[in-house]
C-alpha positions as MATLAB code, in Angstrom:
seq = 'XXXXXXXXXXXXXXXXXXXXXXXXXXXXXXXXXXXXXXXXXXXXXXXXXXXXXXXXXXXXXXXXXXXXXXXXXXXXXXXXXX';
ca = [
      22.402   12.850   14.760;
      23.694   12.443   18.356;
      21.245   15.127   19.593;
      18.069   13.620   21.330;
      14.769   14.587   19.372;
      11.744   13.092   21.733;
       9.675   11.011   19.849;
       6.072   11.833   19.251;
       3.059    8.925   18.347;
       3.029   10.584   14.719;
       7.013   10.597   14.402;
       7.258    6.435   15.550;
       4.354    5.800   13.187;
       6.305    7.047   10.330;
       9.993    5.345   11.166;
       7.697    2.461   11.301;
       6.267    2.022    7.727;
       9.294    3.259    6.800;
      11.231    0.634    8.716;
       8.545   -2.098    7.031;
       9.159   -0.428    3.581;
      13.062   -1.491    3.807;
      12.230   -4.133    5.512;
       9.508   -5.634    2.432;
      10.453   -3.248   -0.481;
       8.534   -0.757   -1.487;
       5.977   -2.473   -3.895;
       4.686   -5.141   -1.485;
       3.982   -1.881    1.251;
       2.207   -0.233   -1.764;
       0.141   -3.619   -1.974;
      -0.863   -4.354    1.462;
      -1.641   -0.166    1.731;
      -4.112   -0.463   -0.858;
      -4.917   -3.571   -0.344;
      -6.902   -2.375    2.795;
      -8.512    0.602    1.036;
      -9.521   -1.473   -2.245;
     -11.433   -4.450   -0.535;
     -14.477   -3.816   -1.895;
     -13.239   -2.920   -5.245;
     -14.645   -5.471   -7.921;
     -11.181   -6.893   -8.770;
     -10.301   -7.866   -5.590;
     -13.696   -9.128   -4.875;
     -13.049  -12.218   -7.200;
     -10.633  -13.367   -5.563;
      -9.413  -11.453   -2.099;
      -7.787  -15.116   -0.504;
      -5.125  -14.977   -2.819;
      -4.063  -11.625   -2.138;
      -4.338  -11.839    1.291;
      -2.951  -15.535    1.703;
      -0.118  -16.320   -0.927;
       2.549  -13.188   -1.544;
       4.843  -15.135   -3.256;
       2.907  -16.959   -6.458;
      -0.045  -14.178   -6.907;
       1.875  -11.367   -6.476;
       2.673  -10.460   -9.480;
      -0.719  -10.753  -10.717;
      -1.984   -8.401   -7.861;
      -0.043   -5.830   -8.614;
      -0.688   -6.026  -12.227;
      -4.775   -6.149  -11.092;
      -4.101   -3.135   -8.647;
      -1.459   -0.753  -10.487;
      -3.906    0.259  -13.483;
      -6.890    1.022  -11.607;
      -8.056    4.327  -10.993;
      -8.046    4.118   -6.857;
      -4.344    4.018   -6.506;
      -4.186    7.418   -7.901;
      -6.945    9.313   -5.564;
      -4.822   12.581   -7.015;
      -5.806   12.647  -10.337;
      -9.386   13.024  -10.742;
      -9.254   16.045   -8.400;
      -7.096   17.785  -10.333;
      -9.203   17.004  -13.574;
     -11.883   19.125  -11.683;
      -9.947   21.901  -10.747;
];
């Protein structure tokens, strides 16, 4: 722990979303995550200033939009190929 590890670009990038995942919880960093990969997806197109805008009241109904759909998962329909 004491010993001094020099920290490379990729290591601080990673203490960092991890630091904003204890920071937020884990859920909300899965939201804003895909929330940035998703824009053009047609659920978020209806309505993308509520999700961007108000955490607190729409949240729940984001993640509830966002969880089901196929692009949080960009594992599984590669593996259906193979």
């Amino acid at each position: 722990m004491g010993r001094h590890i020099p920290r490379t670009t990729h290591r601080l990038e990673k203490e960092r979303t991890f630091r904003r995942i204890l920071r937020v919880g884990w859920k909300k960093t899965q939201k804003t995550v895909t929330r940035g990969s998703m824009r053009d997806a047609s659920t978020l197109s209806q309505s993308p200033s509520s999700l961007l805008f108000s955490e607190k009241t729409d949240y729940n109904n984001a993640v509830s939009e966002i969880e089901p759909s196929p692009f949080c998962m960009p594992v599984a329909p590669r593996t259906r190929v193979g």
